[in-house]
C-alpha positions, 0 to 999 in steps of 0.5 A: 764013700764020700763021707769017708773021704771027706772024713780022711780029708777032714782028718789030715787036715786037722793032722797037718793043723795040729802039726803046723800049731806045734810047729807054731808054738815051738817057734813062739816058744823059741823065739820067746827063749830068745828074747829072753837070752838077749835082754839078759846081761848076764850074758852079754859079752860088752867089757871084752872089747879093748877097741884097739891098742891100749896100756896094759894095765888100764880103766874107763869110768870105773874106780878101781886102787891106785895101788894094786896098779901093776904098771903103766904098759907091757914092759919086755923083761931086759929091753928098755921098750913098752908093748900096747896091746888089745882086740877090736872085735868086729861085731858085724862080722861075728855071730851067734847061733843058738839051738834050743832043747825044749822038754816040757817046763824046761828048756836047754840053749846052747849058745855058739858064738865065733868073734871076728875082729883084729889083735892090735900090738905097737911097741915103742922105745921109752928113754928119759930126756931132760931136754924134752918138755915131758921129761922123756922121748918115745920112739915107735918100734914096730905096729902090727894087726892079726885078724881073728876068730875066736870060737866061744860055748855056753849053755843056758837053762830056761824053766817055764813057771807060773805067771799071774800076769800071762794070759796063760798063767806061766811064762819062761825065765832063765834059771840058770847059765854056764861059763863062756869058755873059748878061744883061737888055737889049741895050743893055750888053755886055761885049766883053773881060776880061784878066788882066795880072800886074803882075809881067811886065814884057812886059804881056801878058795872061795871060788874055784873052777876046772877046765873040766867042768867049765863048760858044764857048771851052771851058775844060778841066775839069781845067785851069781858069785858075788863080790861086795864094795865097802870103801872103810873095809874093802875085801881083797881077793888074790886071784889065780889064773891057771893054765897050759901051753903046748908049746912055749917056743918064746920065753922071755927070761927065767921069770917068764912062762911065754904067756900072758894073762889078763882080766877084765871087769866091768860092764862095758868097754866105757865102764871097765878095767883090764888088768895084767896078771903076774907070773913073775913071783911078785905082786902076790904071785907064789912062784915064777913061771910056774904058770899060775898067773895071780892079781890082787883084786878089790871089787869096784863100786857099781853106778852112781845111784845103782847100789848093786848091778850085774858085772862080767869077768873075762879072763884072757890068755895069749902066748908071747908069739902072739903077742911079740912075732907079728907072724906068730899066729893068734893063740888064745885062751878065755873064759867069762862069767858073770858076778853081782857087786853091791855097794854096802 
């Protein structure tokens, strides 16, 4: 009889040792797939930050042309007056949370992040002044803040393969992610964005993607959409930003659909471009207030000494309540992924 309950004991011990090595593993495994997710800047979100009010159409520390420059600030359609505008996400305040899916050699991650921060908007009156050393005189208007959270999802794919240099002779890497899709609100949402190069005449997209499937598409880790610099021959691309809105109660004019789209590009706010879209029927646009916002794009140049390097893209949605009713709630929009420039 005690043999037989030393046996037992003897086994739930190795039960609950067993028990506790795959619980063990399970957290090295995770916590292995977690390093991974955070060294990866495929997938970081730097380059979204505006910190603070700024012109509509601005860059720091990366080229971008002169010429596909839309304007130098927000101007309201009628009104000799000018809008600065941008987010300042709190970092300390958002969070990420991550959950992960482990069978066998692969490994799935779904990544939740709620960005906390602050919507800045300053509008001014703009006048030529000849009696003014600048030629000019500003006069604020109007400076108002509006808190957010923003609620952002993506997944992304870990396979495990072979290693020679892991003791164990495999290790994880990420195979594959998909779009960051999100936003504040329901009322706005982006339906498609496509990539057209102005030089094929045949005008199909190079890129497209749907709200349908955004969130599900996965984008190869080592062949992300790529873009290359060639500054005797750059390539223009025209591209297309399509969205919904529930409810435009504020239409600035005929030419206006009661939104505005804006991309940013790059790596980080000190190495980035935000540039606006137009709805308005120029600057490449096809049809006024249709609400398919367009921009001519010319892919930047990467680092000095870098000849290719990991960017990202951020395209952001904001109804005109958002941006001009200081008390018009925070209606957005956005999607990023990232792409691979090189420099020929």
């Amino acid at each position: 009889m005690k043999h037989f309950t030393i046996a037992i004991l003897t086994l739930a011990l190795f039960i609950a040792g067993c028990a506790r090595f795959g619980e063990d593993e399970s957290r090295t495994t995770e916590e292995e797939l977690m390093r991974l997710l955070e060294m990866d800047e495929a997938l970081m979100i730097d380059g979204f930050d505006d910190e603070g009010d700024e012109e509509g159409d601005y860059a720091e520390g990366i080229a971008v042309d002169a010429d596909f420059r839309m304007m130098g600030d927000t101007l309201i359609p009628g009104e000799n007056t000018k809008v600065r505008f941008g987010r300042k996400i709190n970092k300390d305040a958002s969070t990420r949370d991550v959950t992960f899916e482990i069978n066998g050699d692969t490994a799935i991650g779904t990544v939740a992040m709620s960005l906390v921060g602050t919507f800045y908007v300053k509008s001014y009156e703009w006048e030529i002044d000849t009696n003014t050393a600048s030629g000019y005189t500003i006069t604020n208007i109007d400076t108002f803040t509006k808190d957010f959270t923003s609620e952002f999802n993506r997944k992304v794919r870990f396979v495990l393969v072979e290693d020679s240099r892991d003791p164990d002779g495999f290790s994880w890497k990420i195979d594959a992610l998909t779009m960051g899709v999100g936003g504040s609100g329901s009322k706005i949402n982006i339906t498609n964005i496509a990539f057209y190069n102005d030089a094929d005449s045949s005008g199909a997209a190079v890129l497209s993607y749907d709200a349908d499937t955004a969130g599900d598409i996965y984008f190869d880790r080592e062949s992300l959409p790529a873009f290359s610099y060639d500054w005797f021959s750059p390539t223009t691309y025209r591209i297309e930003v399509t969205i919904t809105n529930d409810d435009p109660t504020l239409v600035l004019d005929a030419n206006d659909s009661g939104e505005k789209v804006t991309m940013h590009y790059g790596v980080s706010r000190r190495f980035k471009a935000r540039r606006g879209m137009s709805d308005a029927g120029v600057f490449g646009d096809v049809t006024a207030g249709d609400n398919v916002f367009t921009r001519h794009w010319r892919p930047h140049r990467t680092r000095f000494g870098v000849r290719s390097m990991i960017s990202r893209m951020f395209f952001s949605a904001v109804d005109n309540n958002t941006l001009y009713v200081s008390d018009g709630g925070y209606n957005t929009s956005v999607w990023m992924f990232p792409y691979l420039v090189t420099t020929d």
